[in-house]
C-alpha positions, 0 to 999 in steps of 0.5 A: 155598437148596437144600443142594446135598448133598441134591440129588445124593442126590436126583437119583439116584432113579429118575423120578417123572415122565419127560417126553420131546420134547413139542412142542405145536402151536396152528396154526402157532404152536408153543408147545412144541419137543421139551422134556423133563424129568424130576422125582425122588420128593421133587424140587421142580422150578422151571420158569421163563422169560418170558410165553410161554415154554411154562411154563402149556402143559407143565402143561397137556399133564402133567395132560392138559389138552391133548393134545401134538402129539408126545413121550410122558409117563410117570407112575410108568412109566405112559403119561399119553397112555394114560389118559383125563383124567379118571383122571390125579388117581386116579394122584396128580397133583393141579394148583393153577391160575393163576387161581384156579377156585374155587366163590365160592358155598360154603365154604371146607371144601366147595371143599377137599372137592371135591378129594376126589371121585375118592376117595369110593367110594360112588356115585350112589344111595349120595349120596341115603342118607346111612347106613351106608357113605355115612355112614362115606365122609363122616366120613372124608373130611371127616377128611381135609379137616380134616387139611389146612385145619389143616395150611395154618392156615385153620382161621379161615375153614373156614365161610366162602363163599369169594367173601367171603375175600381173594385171599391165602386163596382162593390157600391155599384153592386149593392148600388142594383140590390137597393133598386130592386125596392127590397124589404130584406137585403142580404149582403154576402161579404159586402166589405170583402176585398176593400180598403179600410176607407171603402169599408168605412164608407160601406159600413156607412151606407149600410147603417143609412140603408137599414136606419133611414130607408128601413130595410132589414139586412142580413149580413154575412162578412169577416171583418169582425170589426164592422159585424160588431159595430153595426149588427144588433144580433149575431149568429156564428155558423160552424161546420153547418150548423149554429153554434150561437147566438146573441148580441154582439157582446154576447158573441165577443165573450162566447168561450164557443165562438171564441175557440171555433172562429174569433181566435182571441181571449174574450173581455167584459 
């Protein structure tokens, strides 16, 4: 578990992430109900809670998928409502998907290289050239992608189509593309969702690598308890679209709240 020393140093930085009273609305159905959060630089950030409780949904409305129906989101002081969706991964937050939104038809290197596409800096014409300038974009670029299949060990299956590889790795190849984007905030929902215990040990691994070593925040959405409290340094519970608690992962173990709508279990010292 997160040692509670290093996340009091970290809960004092200033927000990396400030998410303040989204509510979402789908007709009359109200998925979200004024929640906010906020997620410190170098944080990882649980947010569990059973089907339906919101979690996908927040996601959704952080990364600009869907529009909030009312609260602001701030990104680096910056007004994620005010940016177009398509510029929110140039402003370093990159997503992995629940479902895996793979291109089952090319190679692993080349799905990872697709997280790179708001980076290349040559344009249209420049793609048809390859020399000069286009050429120097494509060797760093796939420097870069070789950096990261190293660093997630999937260096065996680089040539691969990934349509051919389990879905262990195709989840890998997934988060695999998300770190290639060079984010400074990973959201991961459900990154363990569907694995073996050894894939979600491995997951769980590279996680911890991403956040210690390459010092990229993460929010984290999954409902393997086991590995939110072994890796979170704060948890928030969602139910029924709106934040039932919050706290370290002690906390939320014994919360009698948490225990009753989600963990299901007699809470311990």
């Amino acid at each position: 578990m997160i040692d509670s020393d290093n996340a009091h140093i970290k809960s004092r930085k200033k927000p990396l992430l400030d998410v303040q009273s989204i509510s979402k609305d789908f007709g009359g159905i109200k998925a979200l109900n004024d929640v906010s959060l906020n997620v410190v630089p170098g944080e990882i950030l649980a947010i569990i809670g059973p089907n339906g409780a919101g979690k996908t949904t927040l996601l959704n409305c952080i990364s600009r998928l869907y529009p909030p129906s009312k609260g602001e989101i701030f990104f680096e002081d910056i007004n994620l409502l005010s940016i177009p969706p398509h510029k929110i991964p140039s402003l370093g937050i990159a997503r992995m998907f629940q479902n895996i939104e793979l291109f089952k038809g090319m190679t692993v290197i080349d799905n990872v290289l697709t997280g790179r596409l708001h980076l290349i800096e040559y344009g249209i014409l420049g793609s048809f050239l390859f020399f000069g300038k286009t050429a120097r974009e494509e060797v760093k670029n796939r420097k870069q992608v070789e950096k990261v299949i190293d660093f997630l060990e999937i260096q065996h299956i680089r040539r691969q189509m990934v349509g051919s590889i389990p879905y262990g790795l195709q989840k890998r190849v997934e988060l695999a593309r998300a770190l290639a984007m060079e984010p400074k905030i990973l959201l991961l929902d459900e990154p363990v969702a569907g694995m073996n215990m050894e894939e979600t040990e491995d997951m769980a691994r590279f996680i911890l690598d991403i956040n210690e070593e390459l010092d990229i925040t993460i929010i984290l959405i999954d409902h393997d308890m086991g590995v939110v409290m072994d890796i979170s340094d704060r948890i928030i519970v969602l139910n029924f679209g709106q934040k039932l608690a919050e706290g370290d992962p002690k906390e939320i173990y014994n919360n009698p709240e948490v225990i009753r709508a989600y963990l299901g279990k007699t809470g311990t010292n």
